[in-house]
N, C-alpha and C positions, 0 to 999 in steps of 0.2 A: 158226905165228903164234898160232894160237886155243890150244896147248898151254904157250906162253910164256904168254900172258897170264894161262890158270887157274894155270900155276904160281903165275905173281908176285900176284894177288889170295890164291892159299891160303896163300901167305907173310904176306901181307896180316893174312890172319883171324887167322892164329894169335898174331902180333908187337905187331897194331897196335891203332887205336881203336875204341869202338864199330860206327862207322858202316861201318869199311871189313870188319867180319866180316859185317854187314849187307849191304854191299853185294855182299861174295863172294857168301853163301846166294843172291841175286836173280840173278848172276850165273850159279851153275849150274842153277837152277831155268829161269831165260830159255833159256841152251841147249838143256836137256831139251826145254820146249815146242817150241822151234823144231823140233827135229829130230821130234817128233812132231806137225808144221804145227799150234802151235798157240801163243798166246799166255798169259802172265800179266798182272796189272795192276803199271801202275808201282807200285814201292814208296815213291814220295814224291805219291802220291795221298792228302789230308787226309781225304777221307772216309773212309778205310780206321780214322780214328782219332778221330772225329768222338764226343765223349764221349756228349752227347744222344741220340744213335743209339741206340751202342754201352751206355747203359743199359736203354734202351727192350727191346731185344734180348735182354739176357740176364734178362727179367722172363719171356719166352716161352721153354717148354720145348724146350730143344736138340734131343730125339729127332725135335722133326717137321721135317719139309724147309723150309727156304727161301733163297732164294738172297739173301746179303748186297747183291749191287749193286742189285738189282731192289727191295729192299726200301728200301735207302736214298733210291732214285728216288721207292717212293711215298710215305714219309715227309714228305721234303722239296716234294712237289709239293702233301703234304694242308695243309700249317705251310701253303703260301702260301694255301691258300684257307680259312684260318679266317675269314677277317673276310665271307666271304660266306651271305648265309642257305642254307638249305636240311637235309636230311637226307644219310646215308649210305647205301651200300650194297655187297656182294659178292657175285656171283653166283660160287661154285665156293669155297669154302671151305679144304680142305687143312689141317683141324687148326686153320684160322683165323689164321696168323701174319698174314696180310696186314691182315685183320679187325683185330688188336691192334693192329698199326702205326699203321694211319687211326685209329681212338682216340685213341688216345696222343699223337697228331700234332696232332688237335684240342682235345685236355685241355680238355671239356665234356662237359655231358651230352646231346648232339644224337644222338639214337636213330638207330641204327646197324645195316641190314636184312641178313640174312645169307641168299640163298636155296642150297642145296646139295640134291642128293637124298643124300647121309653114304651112297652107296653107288657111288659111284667113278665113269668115267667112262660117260655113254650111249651108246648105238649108233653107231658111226661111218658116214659115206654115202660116196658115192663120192667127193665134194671133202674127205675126210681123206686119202686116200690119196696118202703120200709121194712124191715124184716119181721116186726111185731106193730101188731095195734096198738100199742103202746105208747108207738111214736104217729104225730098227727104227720097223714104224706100232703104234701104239697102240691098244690093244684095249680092249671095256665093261669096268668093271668095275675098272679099274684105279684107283687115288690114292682108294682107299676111304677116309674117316675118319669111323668114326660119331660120331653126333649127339652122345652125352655124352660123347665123350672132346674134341669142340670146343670141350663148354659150361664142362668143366674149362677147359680151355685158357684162354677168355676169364671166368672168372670174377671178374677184377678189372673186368671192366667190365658191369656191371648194365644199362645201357641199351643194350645188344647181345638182338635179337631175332631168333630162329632161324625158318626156312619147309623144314621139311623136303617136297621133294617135287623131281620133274620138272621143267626149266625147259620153257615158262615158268608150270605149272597154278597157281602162286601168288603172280603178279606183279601179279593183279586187286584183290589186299588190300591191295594200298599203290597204288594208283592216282591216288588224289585224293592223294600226296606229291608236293614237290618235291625235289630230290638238287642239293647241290653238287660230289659227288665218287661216283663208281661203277667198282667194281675188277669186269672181268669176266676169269676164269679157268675156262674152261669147255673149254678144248683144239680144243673140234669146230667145225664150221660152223654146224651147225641153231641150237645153244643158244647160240652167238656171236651168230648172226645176229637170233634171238629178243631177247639181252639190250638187244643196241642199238640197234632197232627201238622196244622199250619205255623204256626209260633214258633215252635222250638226249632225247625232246619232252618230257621233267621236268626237265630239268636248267634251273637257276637262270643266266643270264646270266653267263658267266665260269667256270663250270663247267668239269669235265671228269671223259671215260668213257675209263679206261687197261685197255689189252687186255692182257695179260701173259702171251697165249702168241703176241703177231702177230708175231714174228720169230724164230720157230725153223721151223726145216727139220720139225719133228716135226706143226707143228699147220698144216699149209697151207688147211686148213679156217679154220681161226681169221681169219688173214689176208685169206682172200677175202674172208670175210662181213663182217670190217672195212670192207674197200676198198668192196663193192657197197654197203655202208650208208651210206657216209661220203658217196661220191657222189650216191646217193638223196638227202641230207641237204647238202649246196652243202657239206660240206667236205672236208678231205682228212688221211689219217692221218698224224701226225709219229712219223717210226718212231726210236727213239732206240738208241743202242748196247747198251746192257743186254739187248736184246729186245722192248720192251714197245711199246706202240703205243698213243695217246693223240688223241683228237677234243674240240677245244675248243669251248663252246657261243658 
């Protein structure tokens, strides 16, 4: 049956209209996953083609990581909270794509905090450690990106200010700010649990602090210190598909 079918689509692709060559490729692409238990995204998902995005995106240099869906999440979640006051911020940087995004998404000039130590990940404790050998745990030292090669990165955006150091030794210099929106990418537990300890009693009424490692297998750290903060804090983490994990003020 499944052999009939990829025939009659590959007949499809080669004979027929755009869409049905398009839909073959999705086609064998979805098999492959499957049989490798894993998934793709529908190919008739709009955000995949979402122009505003997709300009945004290719203003930030390809070579550094970021994950399209996770970025289009915070994109879209920063648009909704232009109209609120407050300041920015990202703990854990990465080259800074995320950093661009919230920018760009705000298209103002509301100062925009960036703390990172630009030398990869800190020491991990024992609440990082993956629950199965299955999953590879993550070592210091690792998603290095130094300091000037971020400040390239974000040079379109001038009211972007850099804290290079340890979270959290320089979260004392922005204390008297308030935040409408704070991206923490920090992997671990301690510097998770640090950022949203600090973050969220700043956050502006309607706010929100988006964790971007609390649903991967890799960062179990991240997740808990979410969960123990949130509760600490009367709320509870909306954990979304993409990964990412969000506390609204």
């Amino acid at each position: 049956m499944q052999l009939r079918k990829l025939l009659r689509y590959g007949y499809r692709s080669l004979t027929g209209e755009p869409h049905e060559k398009r839909d073959f490729s999705f086609y064998v692409m979805n098999q492959l996953a499957k049989w490798l238990d894993m998934r793709i995204y529908n190919k008739h998902t709009n955000w995949q083609d979402d122009s505003d995005f997709l300009a945004v995106m290719r203003r930030f240099d390809p070579r550094y990581p970021r994950a399209k869906e996770r970025q289009f999440f915070l994109y879209n979640l920063a648009r909704s909270l232009r109209h609120l006051p407050g300041e920015t911020a990202e703990c854990g940087a990465l080259g800074g794509a995320s950093s661009h995004v919230i920018m760009s998404a705000f298209e103002d000039d509301r100062p925009h905090h960036i703390f990172d130590s630009f030398s990869g990940l800190s020491e991990p404790t024992e609440h990082d450690k993956p629950a199965t050998t299955a999953v590879r745990a993550l070592q210091a030292g690792e998603f290095a990106s130094p300091l000037e090669a971020t400040r390239r990165n974000l040079a379109e955006h001038p009211h972007a200010l850099f804290y290079q150091g340890w979270i959290p030794e320089r979260f004392d210099e922005v204390a008297d700010k308030q935040f409408c929106l704070v991206s923490v990418d920090v992997d671990f537990y301690e510097p998770t649990r640090d950022s949203v300890l600090f973050f969220f009693p700043r956050l502006v009424a309607g706010g929100a602090l988006v964790c971007d490692d609390y649903g991967f297998s890799t960062c179990p750290g991240a997740k808990k210190a979410m969960d123990e903060a949130a509760e600490s804090l009367g709320r509870r983490v909306i954990h979304v598909p993409t990964g990412q994990g969000l506390i609204l003020k």
